[in-house]
SEDODREN-811724 format. One record per residue (C-alpha): residue number from 1; x, y, z; residue in one letter. Coordinates in pm, 1 decimal. Each point is the difference from the previous one (the first is absolute). Example, Ala and Ser with C-alpha at 12.3 -4.5 7.8 and 13.67 -1.06 7.14 Angstrom:
2
     i         c1         c2         c3   aa
     1     1230.0     -450.0      780.0    A
     2      137.0      344.0      -66.0    S
END
This chain:
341
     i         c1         c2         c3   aa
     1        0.0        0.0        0.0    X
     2      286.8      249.0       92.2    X
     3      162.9      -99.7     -304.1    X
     4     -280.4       60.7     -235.5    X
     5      -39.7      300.0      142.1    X
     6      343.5      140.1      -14.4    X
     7        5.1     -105.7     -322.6    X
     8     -283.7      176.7     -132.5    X
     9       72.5      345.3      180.9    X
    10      343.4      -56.3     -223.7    X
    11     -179.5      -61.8     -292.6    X
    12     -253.2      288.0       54.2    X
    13     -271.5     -204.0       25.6    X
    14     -291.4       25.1      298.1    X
    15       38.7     -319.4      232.3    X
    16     -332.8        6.6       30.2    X
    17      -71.2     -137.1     -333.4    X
    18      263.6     -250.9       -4.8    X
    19      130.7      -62.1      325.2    X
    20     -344.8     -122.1      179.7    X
    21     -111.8     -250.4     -284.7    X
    22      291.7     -139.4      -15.4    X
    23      118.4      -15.2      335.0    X
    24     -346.4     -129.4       81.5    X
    25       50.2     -298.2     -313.3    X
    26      379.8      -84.5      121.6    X
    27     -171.9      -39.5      373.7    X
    28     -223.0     -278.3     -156.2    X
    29      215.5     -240.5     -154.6    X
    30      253.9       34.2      282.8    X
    31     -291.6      -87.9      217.6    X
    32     -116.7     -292.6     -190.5    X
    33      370.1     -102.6      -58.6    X
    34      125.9        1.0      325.9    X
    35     -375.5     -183.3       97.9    X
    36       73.1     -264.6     -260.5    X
    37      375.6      -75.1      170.0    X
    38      -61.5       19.9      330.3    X
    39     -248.7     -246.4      -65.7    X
    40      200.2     -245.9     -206.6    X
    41      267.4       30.4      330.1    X
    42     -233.9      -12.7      253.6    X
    43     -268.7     -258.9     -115.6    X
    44      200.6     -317.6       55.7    X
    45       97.6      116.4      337.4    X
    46     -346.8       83.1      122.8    X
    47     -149.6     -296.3     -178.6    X
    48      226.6     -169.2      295.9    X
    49     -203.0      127.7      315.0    X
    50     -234.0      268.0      122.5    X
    51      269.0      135.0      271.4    X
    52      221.9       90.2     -308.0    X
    53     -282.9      306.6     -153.0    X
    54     -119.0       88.0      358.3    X
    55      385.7       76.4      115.7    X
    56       67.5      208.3     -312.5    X
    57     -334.2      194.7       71.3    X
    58       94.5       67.0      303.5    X
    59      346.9       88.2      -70.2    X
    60     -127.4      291.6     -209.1    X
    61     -244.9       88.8      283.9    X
    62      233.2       30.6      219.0    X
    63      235.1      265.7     -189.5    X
    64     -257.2      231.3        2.8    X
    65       46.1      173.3      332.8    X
    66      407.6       18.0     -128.1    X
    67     -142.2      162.5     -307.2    X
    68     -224.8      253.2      168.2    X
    69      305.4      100.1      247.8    X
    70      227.5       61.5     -359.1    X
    71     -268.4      238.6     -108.3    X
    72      -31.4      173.2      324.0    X
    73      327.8       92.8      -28.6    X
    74      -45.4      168.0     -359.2    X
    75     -220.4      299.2       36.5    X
    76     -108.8      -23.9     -342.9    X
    77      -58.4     -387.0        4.0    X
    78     -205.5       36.3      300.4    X
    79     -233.3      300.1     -127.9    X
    80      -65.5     -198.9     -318.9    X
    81      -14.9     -322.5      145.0    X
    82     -271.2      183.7      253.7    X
    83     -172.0      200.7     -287.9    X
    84      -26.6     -339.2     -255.4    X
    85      -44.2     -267.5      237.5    X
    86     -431.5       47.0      -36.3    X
    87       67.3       59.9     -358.0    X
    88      148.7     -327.6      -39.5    X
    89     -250.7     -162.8      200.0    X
    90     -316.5      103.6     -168.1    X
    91      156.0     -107.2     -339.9    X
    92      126.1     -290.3      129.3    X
    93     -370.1      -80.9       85.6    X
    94     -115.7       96.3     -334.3    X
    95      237.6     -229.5     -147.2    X
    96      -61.6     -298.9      182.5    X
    97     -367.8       11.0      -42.9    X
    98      114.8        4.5     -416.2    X
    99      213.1     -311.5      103.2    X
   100     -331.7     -138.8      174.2    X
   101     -176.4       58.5     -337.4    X
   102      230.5     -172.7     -209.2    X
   103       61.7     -260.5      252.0    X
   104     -382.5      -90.2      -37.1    X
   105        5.1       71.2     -362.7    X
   106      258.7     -269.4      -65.8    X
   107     -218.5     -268.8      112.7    X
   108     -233.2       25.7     -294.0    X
   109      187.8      167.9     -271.7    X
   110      393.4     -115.4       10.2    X
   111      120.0      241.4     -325.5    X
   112      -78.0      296.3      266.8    X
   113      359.8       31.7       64.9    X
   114       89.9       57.6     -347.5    X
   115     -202.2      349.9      -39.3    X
   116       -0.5      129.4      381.3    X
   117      337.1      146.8       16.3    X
   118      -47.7      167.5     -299.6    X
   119     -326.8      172.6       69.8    X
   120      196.2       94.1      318.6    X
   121      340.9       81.3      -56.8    X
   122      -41.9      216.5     -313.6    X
   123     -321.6      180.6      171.8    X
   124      225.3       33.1      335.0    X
   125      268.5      137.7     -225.7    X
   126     -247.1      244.3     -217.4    X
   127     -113.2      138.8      330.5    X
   128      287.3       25.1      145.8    X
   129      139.6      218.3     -221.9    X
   130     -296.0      219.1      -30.2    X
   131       22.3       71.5      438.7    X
   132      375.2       -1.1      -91.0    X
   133      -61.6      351.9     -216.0    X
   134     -286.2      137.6      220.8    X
   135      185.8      -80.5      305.5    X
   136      297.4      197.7      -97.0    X
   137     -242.7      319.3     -170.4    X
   138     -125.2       55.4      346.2    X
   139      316.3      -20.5      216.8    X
   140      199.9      194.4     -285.9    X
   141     -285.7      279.5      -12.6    X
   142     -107.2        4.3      344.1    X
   143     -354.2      -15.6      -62.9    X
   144     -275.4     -217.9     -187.4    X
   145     -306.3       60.1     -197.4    X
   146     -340.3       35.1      153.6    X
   147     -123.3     -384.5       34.3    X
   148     -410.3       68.8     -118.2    X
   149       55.8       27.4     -372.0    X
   150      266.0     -363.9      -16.4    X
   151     -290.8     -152.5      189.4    X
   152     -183.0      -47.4     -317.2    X
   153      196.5     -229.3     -236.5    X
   154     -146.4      104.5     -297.2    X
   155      134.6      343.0       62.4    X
   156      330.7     -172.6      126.4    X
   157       69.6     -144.8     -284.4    X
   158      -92.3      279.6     -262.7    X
   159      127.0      292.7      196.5    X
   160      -27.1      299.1     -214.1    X
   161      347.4       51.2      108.3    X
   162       80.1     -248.9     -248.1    X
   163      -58.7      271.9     -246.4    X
   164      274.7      288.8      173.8    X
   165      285.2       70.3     -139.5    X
   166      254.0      216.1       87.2    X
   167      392.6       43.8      -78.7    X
   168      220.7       94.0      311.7    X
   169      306.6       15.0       58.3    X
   170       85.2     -221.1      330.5    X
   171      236.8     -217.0      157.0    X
   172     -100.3     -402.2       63.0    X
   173       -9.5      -81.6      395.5    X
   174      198.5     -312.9      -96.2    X
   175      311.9      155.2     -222.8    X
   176      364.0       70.7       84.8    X
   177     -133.0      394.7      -74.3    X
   178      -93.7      234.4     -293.7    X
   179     -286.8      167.8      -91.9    X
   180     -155.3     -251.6     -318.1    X
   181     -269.7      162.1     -217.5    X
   182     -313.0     -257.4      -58.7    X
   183     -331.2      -23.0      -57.5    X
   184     -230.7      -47.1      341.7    X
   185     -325.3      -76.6       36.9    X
   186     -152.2      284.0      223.7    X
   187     -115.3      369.7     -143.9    X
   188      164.7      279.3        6.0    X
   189      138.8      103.3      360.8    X
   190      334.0      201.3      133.7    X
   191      262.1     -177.2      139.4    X
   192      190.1       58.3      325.0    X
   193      369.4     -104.0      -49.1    X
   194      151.7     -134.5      404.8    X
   195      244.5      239.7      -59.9    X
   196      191.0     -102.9     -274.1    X
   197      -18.4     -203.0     -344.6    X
   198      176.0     -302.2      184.3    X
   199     -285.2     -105.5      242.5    X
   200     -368.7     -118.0      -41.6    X
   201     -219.4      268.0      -92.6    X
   202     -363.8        5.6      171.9    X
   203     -331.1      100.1     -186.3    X
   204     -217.2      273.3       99.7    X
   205     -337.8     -113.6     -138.9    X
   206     -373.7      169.7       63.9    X
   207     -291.4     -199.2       92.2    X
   208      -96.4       36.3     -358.6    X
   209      339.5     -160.1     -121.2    X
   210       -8.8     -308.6      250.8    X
   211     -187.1     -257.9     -245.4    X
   212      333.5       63.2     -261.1    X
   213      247.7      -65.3      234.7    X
   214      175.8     -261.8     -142.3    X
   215     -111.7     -299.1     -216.6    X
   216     -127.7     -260.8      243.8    X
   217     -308.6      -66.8     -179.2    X
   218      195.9      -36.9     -352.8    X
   219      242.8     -251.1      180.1    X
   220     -305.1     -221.0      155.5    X
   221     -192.3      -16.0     -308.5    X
   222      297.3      -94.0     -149.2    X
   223       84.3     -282.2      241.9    X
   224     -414.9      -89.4      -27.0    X
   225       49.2      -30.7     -382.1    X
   226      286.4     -165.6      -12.2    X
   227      -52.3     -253.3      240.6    X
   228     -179.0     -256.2     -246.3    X
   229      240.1      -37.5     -231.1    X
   230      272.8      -77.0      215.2    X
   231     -165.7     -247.7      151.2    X
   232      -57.3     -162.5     -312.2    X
   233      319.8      -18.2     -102.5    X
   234      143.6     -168.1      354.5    X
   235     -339.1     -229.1      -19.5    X
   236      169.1      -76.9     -337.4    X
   237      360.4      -84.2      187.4    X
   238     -153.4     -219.4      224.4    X
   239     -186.6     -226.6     -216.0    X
   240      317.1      -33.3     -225.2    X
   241      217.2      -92.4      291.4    X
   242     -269.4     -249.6      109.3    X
   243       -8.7     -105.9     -386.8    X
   244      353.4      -85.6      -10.0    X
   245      -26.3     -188.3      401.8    X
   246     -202.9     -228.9     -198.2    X
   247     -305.2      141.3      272.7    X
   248     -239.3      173.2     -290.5    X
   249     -250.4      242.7      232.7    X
   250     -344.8       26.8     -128.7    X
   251      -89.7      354.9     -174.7    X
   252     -294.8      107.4     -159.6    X
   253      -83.4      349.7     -127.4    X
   254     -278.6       22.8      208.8    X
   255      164.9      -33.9      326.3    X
   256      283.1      227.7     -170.2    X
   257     -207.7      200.1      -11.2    X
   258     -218.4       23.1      326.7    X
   259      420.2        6.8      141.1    X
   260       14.2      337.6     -197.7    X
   261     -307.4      145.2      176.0    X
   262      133.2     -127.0      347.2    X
   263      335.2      153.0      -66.8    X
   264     -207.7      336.9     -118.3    X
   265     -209.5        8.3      300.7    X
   266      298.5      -78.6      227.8    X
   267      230.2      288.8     -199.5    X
   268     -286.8      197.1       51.2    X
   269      -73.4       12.8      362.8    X
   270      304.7      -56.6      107.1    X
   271      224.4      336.6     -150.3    X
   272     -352.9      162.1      128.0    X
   273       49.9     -120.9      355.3    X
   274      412.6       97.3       15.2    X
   275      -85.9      381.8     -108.1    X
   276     -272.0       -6.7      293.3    X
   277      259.4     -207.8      256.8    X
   278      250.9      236.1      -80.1    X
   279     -179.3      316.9       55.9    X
   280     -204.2     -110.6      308.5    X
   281      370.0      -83.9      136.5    X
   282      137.9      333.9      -60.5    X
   283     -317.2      170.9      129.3    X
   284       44.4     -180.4      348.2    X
   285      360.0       86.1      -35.6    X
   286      126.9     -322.4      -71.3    X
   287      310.5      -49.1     -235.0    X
   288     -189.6     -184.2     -313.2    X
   289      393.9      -41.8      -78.6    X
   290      -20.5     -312.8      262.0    X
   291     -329.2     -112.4       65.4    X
   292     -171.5       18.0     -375.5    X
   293      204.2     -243.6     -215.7    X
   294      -59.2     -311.9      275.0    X
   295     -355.0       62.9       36.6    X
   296      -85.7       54.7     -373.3    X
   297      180.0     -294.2     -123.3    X
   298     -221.8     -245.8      283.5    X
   299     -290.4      160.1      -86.3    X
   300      111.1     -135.0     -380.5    X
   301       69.7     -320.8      127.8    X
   302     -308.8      -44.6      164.7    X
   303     -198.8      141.3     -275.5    X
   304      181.2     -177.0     -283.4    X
   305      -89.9     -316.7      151.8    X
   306     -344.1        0.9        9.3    X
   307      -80.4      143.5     -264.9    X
   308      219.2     -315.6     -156.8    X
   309     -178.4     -232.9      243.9    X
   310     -347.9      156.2     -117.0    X
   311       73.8      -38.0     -364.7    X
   312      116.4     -312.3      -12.4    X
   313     -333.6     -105.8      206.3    X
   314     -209.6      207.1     -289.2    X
   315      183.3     -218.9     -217.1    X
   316      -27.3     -336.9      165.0    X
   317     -359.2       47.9     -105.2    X
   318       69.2      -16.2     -348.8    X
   319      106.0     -275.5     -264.7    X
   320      303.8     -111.8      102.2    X
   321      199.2      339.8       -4.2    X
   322      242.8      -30.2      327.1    X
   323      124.1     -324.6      135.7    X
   324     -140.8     -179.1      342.3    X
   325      165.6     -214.3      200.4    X
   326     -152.5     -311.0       24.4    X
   327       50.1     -149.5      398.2    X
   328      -70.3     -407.5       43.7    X
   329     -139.3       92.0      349.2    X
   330      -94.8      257.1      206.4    X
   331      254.7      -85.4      274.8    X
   332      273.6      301.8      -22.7    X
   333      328.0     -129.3     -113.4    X
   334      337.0      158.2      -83.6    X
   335      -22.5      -37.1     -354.3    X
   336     -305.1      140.3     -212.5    X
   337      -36.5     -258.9     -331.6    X
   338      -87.0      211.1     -300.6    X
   339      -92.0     -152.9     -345.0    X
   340      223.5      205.1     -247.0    X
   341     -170.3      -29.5     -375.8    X
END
């Protein structure tokens, strides 16, 4: 994460386009990497008694009160630690109830794993960035719109700020210095140099002004609109990959495209519910800098999933358009038979 951003205040470019989706894609497959080798290490070892998982449980447990006496001892550690701890813990909670969904979605539909991280991770990601921008608009500018209008998501996501354009002369928050000339999405308003040409320069924008203040709305209707076909094309990946495994998944259009509307919907309400997360944080004077990002991307996860869950219920309905698992009893077991056509 450091490094991405380091490099992208070198190469002029604002981290918070590249540095959060990516940090937040790297995150995953270290995750799931480090998940899939701990596992192949520690599976014949627990496999060999029950005292062998409970000791390394506790183990862990154990190192928390040496943990919490390391951060004491860091002022900064122990104010974040104290100001994200809740924030963690209610998306936490929303993540584990997805986890609950797909854990019960797995009993009757098997190819669920194939298309939840997807409808998560790149939604997380699209979100992400979007609280990324706003996020740094308010701290940078000391101030945020009035909340009523971006209640209504129509009007969210055709501001008629869309339509403002102005050409200024100002210097980017996240370069090594110099004024840059572009083209910014807000109307015509004076700006207040901090002194010199070398520093961040702060708008001074009316009441009238605040709906072109930057070009939120055109960056969530683009995310909205460009959602779909990007998840076409790594729906595409997977089935090739599961081509070549010699494990074909089933795909029709029609549950391609009843995907498409779930990923729509899910695009839809989610970029809607960072802007209003990261405005009602900054009204109760809470940095959206540390508390948005975790939040939005649980409320994703939980979302994501069952809306998935749902469709592929809708679709169960239908004429053979998602696969079932087919169980030889109804006593649980540790392996769920499926009947792969």
């Amino acid at each position: 994460m450091v490094l991405l951003v380091m490099l992208s205040y070198m190469l002029s470019i604002n981290p918070d386009n590249v540095a959060t989706p990516l940090a937040a894609s790297f995150g995953d497959l270290l995750t799931i990497g480090l998940l899939i080798g701990v596992a192949i290490v520690y599976h014949p070892f627990a496999s060999i008694s029950f005292y062998i998982p409970v000791s390394v449980v506790v183990c862990f447990v154990s190192l928390v009160p040496f943990w919490i006496y390391v951060a004491h001892h860091d002022e900064r550690a122990w104010i974040a630690a104290r100001q994200q701890g809740p924030t963690f813990l209610l998306a936490s909670i929303l993540s584990s109830g997805a986890g609950i969904i797909q854990a019960h979605g797995l009993k009757s539909f098997p190819e669920l794993t194939v298309y939840q991280p997807l409808i998560t991770g790149v939604a997380g990601n699209r979100a992400s960035l979007q609280s990324a921008r706003i996020s740094s608009y308010v701290n940078t500018y000391k101030g945020a719109d009035k909340l009523a209008p971006r209640l209504n998501p129509w009007t969210y996501y055709t501001s008629p700020g869309m339509n403002c354009v102005n050409t200024v002369n100002y210097t980017r928050p996240w370069t090594r210095g110099g004024t840059v000339r572009r083209t910014l999405w807000l109307t015509a308003a004076p700006l207040e140099p901090a002194g010199n040409h070398n520093v961040t320069v702060f708008l001074r924008v009316s009441a009238q002004q605040s709906r072109c203040l930057d070009s939120e709305s055109r960056a969530a209707l683009l995310i909205l609109l460009t959602s779909p076909p990007y998840h076409a094309f790594f729906v595409s990946v997977s089935h090739i990959i599961a081509y070549f495994a010699l494990k074909p998944l089933k795909l029709s259009f029609i549950f391609l495209a009843g995907y498409m509307c779930a990923v729509f919907v899910q695009i839809f309400f989610l970029v809607y519910v960072a802007q209003i997360v990261v405005y009602c944080l900054y009204h109760f004077r809470i940095d959206p800098d540390m508390h948005a990002i975790p939040l939005v991307t649980a409320i994703g996860d939980l979302v994501g999933t069952a809306l998935l869950l749902s469709l592929f219920y809708v679709m169960s309905y239908g004429d053979d358009f998602v696969l079932k698992s087919t169980a030889l009893s109804e006593t649980p077991t540790n392996t769920t038979l499926c009947s792969y056509e």
